[in-house]
C-alpha positions as a LaTeX table, in Angstrom:
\begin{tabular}{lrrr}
\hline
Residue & $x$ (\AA) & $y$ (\AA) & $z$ (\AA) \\
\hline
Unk1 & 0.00 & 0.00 & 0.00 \\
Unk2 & 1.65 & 3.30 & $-1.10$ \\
Unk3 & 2.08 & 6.13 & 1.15 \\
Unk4 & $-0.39$ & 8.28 & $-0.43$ \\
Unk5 & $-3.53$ & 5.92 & 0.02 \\
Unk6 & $-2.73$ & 5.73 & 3.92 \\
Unk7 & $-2.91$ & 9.17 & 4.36 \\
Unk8 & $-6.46$ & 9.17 & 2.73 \\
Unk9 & $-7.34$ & 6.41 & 5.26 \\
Unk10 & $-6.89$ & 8.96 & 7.63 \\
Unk11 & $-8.32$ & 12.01 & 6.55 \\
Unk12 & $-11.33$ & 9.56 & 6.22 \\
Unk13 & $-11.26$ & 8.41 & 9.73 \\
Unk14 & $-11.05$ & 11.58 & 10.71 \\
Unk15 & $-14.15$ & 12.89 & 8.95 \\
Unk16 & $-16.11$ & 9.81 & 9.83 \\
Unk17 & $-20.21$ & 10.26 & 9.91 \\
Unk18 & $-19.58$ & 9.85 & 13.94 \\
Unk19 & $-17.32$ & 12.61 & 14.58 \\
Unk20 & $-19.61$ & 14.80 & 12.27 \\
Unk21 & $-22.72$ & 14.16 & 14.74 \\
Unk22 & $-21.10$ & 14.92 & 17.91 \\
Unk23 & $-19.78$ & 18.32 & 16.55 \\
Unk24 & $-23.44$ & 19.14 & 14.94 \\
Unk25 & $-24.70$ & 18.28 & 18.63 \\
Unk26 & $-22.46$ & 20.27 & 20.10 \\
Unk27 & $-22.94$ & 23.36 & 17.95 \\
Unk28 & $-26.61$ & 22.72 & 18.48 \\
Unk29 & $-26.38$ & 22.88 & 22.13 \\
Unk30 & $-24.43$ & 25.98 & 22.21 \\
Unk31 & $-26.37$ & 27.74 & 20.02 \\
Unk32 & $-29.66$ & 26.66 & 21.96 \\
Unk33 & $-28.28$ & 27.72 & 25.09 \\
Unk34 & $-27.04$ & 30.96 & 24.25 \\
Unk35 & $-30.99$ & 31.50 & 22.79 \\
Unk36 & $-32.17$ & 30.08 & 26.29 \\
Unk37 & $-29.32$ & 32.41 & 28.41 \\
Unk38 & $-30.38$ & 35.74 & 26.32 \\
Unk39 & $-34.64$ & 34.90 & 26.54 \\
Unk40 & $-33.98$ & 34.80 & 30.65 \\
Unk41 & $-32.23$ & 38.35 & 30.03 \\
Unk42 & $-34.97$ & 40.30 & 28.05 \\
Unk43 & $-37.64$ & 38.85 & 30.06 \\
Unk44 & $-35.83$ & 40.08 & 33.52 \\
Unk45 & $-35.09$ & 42.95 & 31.68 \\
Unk46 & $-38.59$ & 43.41 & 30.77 \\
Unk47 & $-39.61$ & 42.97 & 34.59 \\
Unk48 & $-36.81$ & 44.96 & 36.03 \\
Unk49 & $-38.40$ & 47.68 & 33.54 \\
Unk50 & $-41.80$ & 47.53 & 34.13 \\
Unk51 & $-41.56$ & 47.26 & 37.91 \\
Unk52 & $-39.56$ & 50.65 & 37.69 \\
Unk53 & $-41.88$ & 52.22 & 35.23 \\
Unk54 & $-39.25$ & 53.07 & 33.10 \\
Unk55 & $-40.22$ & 53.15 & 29.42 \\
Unk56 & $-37.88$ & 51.30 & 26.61 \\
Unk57 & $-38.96$ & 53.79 & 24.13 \\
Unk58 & $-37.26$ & 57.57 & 24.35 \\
Unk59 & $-40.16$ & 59.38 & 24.12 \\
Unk60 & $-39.10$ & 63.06 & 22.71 \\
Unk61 & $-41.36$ & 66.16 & 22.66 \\
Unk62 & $-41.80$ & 68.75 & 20.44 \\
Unk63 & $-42.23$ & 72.38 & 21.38 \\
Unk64 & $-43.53$ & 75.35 & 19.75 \\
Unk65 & $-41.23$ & 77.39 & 21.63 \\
Unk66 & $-37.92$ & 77.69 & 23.39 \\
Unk67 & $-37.10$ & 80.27 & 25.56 \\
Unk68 & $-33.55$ & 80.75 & 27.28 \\
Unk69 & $-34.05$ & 81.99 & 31.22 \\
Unk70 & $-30.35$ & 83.77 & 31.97 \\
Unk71 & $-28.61$ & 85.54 & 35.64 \\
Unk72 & $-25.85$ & 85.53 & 37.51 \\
Unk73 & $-27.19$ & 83.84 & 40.45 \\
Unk74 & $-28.72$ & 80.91 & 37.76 \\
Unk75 & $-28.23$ & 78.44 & 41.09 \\
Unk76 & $-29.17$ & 80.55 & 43.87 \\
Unk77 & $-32.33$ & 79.18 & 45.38 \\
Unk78 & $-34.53$ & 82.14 & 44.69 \\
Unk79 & $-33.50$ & 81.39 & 41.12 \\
Unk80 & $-34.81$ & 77.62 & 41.37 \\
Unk81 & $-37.91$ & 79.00 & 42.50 \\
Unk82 & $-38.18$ & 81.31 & 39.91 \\
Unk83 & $-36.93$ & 79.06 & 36.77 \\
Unk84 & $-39.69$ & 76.31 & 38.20 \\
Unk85 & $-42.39$ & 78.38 & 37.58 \\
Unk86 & $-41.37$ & 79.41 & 34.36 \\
Unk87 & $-40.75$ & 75.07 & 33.54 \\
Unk88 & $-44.21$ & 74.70 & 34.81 \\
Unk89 & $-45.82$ & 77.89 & 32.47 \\
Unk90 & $-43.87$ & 76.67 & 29.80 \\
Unk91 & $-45.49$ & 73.12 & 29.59 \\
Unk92 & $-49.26$ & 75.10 & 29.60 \\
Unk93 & $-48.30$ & 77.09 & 26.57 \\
Unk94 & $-45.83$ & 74.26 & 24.77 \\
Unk95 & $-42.98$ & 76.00 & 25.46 \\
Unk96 & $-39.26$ & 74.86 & 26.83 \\
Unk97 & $-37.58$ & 76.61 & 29.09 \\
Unk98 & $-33.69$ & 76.29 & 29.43 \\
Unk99 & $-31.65$ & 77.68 & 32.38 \\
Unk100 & $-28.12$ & 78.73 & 30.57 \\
Unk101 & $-25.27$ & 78.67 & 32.85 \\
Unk102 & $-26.44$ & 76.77 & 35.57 \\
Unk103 & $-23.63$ & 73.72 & 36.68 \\
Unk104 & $-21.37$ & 74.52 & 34.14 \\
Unk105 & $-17.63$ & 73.91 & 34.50 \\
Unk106 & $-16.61$ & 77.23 & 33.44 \\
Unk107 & $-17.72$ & 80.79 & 35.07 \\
Unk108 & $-19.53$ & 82.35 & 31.90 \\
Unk109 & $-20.05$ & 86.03 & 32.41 \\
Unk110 & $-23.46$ & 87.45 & 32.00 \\
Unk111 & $-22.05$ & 88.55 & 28.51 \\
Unk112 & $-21.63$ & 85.82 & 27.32 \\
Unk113 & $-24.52$ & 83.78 & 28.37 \\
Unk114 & $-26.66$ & 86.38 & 26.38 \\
Unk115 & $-24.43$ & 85.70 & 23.42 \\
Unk116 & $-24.86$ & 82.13 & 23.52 \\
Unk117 & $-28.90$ & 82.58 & 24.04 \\
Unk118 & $-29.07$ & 84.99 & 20.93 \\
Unk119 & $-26.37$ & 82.63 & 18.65 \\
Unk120 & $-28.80$ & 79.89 & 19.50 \\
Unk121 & $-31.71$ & 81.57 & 18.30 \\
Unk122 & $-34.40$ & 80.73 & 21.07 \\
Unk123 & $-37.68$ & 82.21 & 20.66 \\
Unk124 & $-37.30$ & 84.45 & 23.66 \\
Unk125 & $-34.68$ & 85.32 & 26.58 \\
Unk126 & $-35.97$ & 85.72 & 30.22 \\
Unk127 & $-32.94$ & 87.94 & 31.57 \\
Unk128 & $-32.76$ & 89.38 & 35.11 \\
Unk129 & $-29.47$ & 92.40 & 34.43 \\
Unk130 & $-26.93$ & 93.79 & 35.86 \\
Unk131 & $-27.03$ & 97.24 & 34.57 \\
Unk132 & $-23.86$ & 97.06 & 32.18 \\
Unk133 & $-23.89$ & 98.95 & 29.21 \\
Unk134 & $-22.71$ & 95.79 & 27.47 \\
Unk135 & $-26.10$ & 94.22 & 28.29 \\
Unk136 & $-28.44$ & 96.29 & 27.48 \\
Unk137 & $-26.21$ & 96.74 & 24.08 \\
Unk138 & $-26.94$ & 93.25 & 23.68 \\
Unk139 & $-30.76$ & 93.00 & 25.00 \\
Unk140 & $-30.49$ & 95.50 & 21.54 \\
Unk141 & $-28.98$ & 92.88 & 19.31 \\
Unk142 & $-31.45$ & 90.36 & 20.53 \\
Unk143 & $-34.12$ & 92.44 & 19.48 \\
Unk144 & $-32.60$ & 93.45 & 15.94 \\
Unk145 & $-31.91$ & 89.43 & 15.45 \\
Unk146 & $-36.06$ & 89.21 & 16.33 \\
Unk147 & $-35.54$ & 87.80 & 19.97 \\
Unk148 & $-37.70$ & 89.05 & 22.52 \\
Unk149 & $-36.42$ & 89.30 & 25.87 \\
Unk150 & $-38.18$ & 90.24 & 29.31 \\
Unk151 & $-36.18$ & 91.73 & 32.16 \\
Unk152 & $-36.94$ & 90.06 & 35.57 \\
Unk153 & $-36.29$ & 91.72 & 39.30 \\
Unk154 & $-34.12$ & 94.21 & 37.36 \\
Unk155 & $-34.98$ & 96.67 & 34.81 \\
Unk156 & $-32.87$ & 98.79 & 32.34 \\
Unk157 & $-33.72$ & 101.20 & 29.34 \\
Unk158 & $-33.58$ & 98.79 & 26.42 \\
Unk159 & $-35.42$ & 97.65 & 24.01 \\
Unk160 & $-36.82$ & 94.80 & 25.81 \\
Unk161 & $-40.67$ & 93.78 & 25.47 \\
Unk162 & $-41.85$ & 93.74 & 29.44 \\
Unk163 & $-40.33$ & 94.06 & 33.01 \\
Unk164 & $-41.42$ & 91.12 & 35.62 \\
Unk165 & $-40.93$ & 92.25 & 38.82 \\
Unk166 & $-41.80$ & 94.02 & 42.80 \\
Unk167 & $-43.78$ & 97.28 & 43.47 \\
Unk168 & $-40.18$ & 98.81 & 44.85 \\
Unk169 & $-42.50$ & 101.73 & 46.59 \\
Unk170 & $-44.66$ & 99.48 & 48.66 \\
Unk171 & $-41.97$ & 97.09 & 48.81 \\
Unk172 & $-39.90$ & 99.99 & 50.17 \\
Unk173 & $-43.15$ & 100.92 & 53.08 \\
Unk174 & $-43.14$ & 97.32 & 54.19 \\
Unk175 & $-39.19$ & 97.44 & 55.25 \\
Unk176 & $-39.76$ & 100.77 & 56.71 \\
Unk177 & $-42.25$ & 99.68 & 59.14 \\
Unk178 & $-40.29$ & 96.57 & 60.31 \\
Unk179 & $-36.78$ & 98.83 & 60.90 \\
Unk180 & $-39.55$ & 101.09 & 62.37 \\
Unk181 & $-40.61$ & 98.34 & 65.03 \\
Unk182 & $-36.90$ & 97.45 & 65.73 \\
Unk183 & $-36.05$ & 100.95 & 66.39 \\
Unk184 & $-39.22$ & 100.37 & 68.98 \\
Unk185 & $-37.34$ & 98.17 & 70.31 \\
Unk186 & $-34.22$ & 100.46 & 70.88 \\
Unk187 & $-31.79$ & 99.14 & 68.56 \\
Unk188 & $-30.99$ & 102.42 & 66.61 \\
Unk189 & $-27.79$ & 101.83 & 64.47 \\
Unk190 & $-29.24$ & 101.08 & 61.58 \\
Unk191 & $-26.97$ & 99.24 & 58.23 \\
Unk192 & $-28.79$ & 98.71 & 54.92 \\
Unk193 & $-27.12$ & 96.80 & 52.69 \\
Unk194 & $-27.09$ & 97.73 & 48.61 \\
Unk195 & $-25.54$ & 95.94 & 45.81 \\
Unk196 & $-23.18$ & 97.36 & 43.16 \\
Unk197 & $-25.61$ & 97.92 & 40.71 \\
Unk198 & $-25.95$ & 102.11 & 40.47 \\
Unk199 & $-28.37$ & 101.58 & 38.16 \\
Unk200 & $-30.70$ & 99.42 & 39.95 \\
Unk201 & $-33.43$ & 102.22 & 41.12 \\
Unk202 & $-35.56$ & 99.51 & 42.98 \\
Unk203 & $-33.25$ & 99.01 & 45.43 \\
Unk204 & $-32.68$ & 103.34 & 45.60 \\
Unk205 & $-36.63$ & 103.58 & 46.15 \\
Unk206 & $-36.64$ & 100.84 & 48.73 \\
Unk207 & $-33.59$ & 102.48 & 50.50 \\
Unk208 & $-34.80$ & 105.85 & 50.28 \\
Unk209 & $-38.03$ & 104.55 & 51.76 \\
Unk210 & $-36.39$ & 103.00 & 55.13 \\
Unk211 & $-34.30$ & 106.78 & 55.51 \\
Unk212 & $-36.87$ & 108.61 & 55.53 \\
Unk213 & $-38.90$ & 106.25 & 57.94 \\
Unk214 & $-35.75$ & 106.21 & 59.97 \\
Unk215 & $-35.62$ & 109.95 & 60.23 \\
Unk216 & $-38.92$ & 110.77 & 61.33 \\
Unk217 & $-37.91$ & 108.23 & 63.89 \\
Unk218 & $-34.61$ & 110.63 & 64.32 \\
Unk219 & $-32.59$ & 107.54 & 64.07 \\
Unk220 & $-29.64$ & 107.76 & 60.68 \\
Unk221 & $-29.41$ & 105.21 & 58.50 \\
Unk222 & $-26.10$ & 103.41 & 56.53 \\
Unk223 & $-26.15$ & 102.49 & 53.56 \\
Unk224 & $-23.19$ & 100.43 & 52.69 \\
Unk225 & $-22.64$ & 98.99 & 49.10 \\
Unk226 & $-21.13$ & 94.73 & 49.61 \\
Unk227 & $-19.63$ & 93.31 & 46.50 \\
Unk228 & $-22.15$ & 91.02 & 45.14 \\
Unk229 & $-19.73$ & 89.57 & 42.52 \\
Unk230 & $-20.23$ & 85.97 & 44.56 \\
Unk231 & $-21.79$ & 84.67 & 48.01 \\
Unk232 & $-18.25$ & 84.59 & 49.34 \\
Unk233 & $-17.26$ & 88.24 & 48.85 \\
Unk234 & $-20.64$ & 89.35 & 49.88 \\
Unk235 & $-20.37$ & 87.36 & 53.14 \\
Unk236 & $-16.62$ & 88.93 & 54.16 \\
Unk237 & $-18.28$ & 92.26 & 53.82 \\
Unk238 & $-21.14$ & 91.33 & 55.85 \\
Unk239 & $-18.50$ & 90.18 & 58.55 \\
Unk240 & $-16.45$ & 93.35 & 58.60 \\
Unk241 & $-19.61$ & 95.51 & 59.06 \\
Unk242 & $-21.02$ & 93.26 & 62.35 \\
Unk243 & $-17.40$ & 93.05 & 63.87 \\
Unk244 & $-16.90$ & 96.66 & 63.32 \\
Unk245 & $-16.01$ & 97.60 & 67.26 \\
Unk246 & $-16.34$ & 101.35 & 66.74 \\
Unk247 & $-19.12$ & 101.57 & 64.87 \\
Unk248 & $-21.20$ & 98.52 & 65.68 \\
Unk249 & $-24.51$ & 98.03 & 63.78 \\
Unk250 & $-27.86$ & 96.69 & 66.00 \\
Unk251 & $-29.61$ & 96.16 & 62.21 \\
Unk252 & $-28.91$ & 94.81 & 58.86 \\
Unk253 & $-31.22$ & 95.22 & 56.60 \\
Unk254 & $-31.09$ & 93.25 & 53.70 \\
Unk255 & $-32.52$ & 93.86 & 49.97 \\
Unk256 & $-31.22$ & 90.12 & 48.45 \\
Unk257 & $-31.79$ & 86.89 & 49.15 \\
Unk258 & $-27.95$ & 85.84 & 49.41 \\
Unk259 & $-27.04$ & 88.81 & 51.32 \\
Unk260 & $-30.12$ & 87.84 & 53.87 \\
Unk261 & $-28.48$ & 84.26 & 53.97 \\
Unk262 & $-25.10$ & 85.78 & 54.04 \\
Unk263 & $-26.05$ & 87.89 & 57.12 \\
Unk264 & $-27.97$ & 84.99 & 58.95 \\
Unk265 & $-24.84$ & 82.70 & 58.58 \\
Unk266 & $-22.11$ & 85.49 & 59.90 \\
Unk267 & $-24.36$ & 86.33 & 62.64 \\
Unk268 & $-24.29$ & 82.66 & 63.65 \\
Unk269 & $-20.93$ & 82.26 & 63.24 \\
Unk270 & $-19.19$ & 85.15 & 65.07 \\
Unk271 & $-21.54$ & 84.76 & 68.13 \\
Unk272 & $-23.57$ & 88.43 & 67.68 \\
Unk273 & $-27.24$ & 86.72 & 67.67 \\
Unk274 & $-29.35$ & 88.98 & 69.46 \\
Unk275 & $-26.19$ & 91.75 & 69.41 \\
Unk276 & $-27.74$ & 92.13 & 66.03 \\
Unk277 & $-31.14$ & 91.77 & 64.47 \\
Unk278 & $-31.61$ & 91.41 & 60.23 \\
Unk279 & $-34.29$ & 92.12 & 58.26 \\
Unk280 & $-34.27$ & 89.93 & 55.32 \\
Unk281 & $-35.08$ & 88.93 & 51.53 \\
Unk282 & $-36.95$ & 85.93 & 50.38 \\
Unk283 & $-38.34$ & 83.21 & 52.75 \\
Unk284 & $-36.06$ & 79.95 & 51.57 \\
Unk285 & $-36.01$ & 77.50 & 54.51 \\
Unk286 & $-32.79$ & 78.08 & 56.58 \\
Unk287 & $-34.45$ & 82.30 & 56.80 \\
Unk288 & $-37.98$ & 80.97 & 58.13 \\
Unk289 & $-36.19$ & 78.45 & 60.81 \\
Unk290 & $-34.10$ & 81.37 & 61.70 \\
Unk291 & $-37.21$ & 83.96 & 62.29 \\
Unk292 & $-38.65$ & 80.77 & 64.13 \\
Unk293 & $-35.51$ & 80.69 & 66.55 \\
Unk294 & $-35.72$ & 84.39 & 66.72 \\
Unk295 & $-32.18$ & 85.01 & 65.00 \\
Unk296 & $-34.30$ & 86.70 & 62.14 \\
Unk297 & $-36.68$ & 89.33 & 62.96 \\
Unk298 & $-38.84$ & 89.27 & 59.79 \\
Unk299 & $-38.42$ & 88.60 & 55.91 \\
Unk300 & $-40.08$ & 89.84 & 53.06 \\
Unk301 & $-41.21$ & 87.32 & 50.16 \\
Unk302 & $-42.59$ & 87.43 & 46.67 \\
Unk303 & $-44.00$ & 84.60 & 44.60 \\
Unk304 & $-40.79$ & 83.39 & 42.72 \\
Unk305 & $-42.37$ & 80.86 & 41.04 \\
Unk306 & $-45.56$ & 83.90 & 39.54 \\
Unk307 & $-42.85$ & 85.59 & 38.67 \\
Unk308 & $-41.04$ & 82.75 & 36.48 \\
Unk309 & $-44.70$ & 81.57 & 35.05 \\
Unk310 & $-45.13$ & 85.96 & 34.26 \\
Unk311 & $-41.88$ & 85.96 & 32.33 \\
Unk312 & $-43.00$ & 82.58 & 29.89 \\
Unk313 & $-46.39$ & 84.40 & 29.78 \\
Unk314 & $-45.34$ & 87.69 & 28.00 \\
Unk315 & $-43.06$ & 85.95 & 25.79 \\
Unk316 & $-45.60$ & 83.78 & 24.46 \\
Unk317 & $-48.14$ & 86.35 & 23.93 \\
Unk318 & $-45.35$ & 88.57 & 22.43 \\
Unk319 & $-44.79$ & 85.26 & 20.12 \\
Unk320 & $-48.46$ & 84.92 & 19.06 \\
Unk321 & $-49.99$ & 88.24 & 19.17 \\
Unk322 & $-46.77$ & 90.94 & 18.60 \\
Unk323 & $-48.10$ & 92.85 & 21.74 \\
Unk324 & $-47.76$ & 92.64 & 25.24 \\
Unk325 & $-48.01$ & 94.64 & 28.74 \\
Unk326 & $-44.79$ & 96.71 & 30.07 \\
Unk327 & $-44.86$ & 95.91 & 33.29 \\
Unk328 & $-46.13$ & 92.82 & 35.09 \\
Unk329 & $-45.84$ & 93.19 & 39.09 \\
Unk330 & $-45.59$ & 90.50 & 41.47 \\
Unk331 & $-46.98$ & 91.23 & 45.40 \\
Unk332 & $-44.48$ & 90.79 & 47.76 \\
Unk333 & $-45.81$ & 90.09 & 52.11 \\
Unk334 & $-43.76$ & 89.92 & 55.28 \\
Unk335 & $-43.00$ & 86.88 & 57.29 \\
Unk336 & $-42.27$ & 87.66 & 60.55 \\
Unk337 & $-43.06$ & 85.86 & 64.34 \\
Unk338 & $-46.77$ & 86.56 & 64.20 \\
Unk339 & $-47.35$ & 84.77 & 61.01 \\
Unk340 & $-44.51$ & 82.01 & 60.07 \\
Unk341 & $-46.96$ & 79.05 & 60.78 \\
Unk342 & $-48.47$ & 79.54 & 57.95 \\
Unk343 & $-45.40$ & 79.47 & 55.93 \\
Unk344 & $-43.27$ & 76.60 & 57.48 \\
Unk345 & $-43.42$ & 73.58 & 55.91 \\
Unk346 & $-41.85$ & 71.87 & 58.94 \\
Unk347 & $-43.62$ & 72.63 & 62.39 \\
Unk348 & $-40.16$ & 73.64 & 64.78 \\
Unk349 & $-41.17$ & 73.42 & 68.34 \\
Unk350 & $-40.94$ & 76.65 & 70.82 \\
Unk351 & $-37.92$ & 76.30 & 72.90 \\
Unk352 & $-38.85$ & 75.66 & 76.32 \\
Unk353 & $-38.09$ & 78.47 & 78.55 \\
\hline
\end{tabular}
């Protein structure tokens, strides 16, 4: 037998009929329990789904518009406030609402979040200012590009289509007759705190509204500018004003809702609680336990979240009818001991005497 025919003996043992079968059988089985192993997986998958009500589908919505809500203090929680109740407006009319700037990485100026609104072309800009020429130069370029934009809590002489924001004169009466009771009291040195903003003439109107209570009341009034650039810088002025030893204030009053939080915190901190009483902005949680505990003698609040839903409001009837009001005001109360039951969410016991 030559060589070549036993090496064709052996190719043909090795593909005999039996060794065939068992490698069919074994592809078979793989292949059958692979199928088996991945039906287990979509039906847990299904369950795990369905118990979480999550849907497998990406359901995406369409809007009619989408508005661009823009400020400095984008994650203050005033802001939150606000920008929910312009989210919630916006779903009634079919309109999305996006908070630029708010988490990002990088520290975009004001400037430049009003650029990125108008290069984006949303249907309308909800923009609370800071009185810079560059801004309202821009609020300019946003109307030229066919952009409306409403001004919240701050105003400035643009060409913007409405103003959301406070009665400054009766906001101004309300703070006057609080300083007025403290001054009841006896606590006479008397520090109101203003931001930077020169052009800001609600916070001049509410200021000029405690001085002249004050003065009737023959008690002098300071009105001390803090650098509102961030909560940080705002809070070392705060500090320097309550540890000044030659000069030391009984009062701040307090026109912002950081600076109130600001004041509440270095009061705290550097032990003057009672030393000196504050008359506050806004009526977040940490400022109504505080009037509870009597650190905080009273607060003023608006409805943030009216004044979000106003701003989505007079954009969209700018968008369908090309007219809308100037001016849309927002009523502002006062919180003080008498009344904070009815605004605490969480009852806080009276301390026992």
């Amino acid at each position: 037998m030559s060589e070549e025919t036993e090496k064709i003996k052996k190719i043909r043992k090795i593909r005999s009929p039996k060794k065939y079968r068992a490698i069919t059988i074994a592809t078979i089985s793989s292949i059958t329990v692979g199928i088996v192993i991945i039906l287990i997986g979509m039906i847990y998958y299904k369950n795990r789904i369905s118990l979480l009500g999550i849907s497998e589908t990406t359901d995406y919505l369409e809007y009619d518009y989408h508005y661009a809500i823009i400020s400095e203090e984008a994650d203050a929680t005033f802001w939150d406030a606000i920008n929910q109740g312009a989210l919630d407006k916006g779903k009634e009319q079919n309109a999305y609402v996006e908070k630029i700037g708010s988490n990002l990485a990088v520290n975009y100026s004001l400037q430049d979040l009003l650029k990125i609104a108008i290069a984006s072309k949303v249907d309308g800009i909800i923009l609370e200012p800071n009185g810079d020429d560059d801004i309202v130069d821009l609020i300019n370029d946003a109307d030229a590009a066919g952009i409306p934009v409403v001004t919240v809590l701050k105003d400035v002489k643009s060409k913007r289509i409405s103003y959301v924001g406070i009665n400054s004169y009766t906001l101004g009466q309300a703070y006057a007759k609080e300083v007025l009771e403290i001054i009841g009291e006896g606590k006479k040195n008397i520090t109101v705190l203003l931001s930077e903003d020169t052009n800001d003439t609600s916070q001049k109107i509410i200021n000029s509204s405690i001085v002249e209570a004050a003065g009737r009341a023959g008690v002098t009034v300071n009105s001390v500018t803090v650098n509102t650039q961030n909560a940080f810088s705002s809070e070392e002025d705060i500090r320097k004003i309550i540890m000044d030893k030659e000069n030391p204030t009984d009062l701040l009053v307090c026109l912002t809702a950081i600076d109130t939080k600001c004041a509440y915190q270095a009061v705290v901190d550097y032990n003057k609680v009672g030393a000196v009483d504050i008359v506050g902005y806004y009526d977040s949680d940490i400022i109504l336990r505080a009037i509870k505990m009597n650190i905080v003698h009273s607060t003023m609040t608006i409805d943030a979240k009216k004044m979000g839903a106003f701003c989505v409001e007079a954009l969209t009837e700018y968008r369908k009818t090309d007219n809308v009001s100037d001016y849309y005001s927002v009523e502002s109360s006062v919180i003080n001991k008498d009344n904070i039951n009815d605004f605490m969410k969480v009852e806080i016991p009276e301390e026992s005497d």
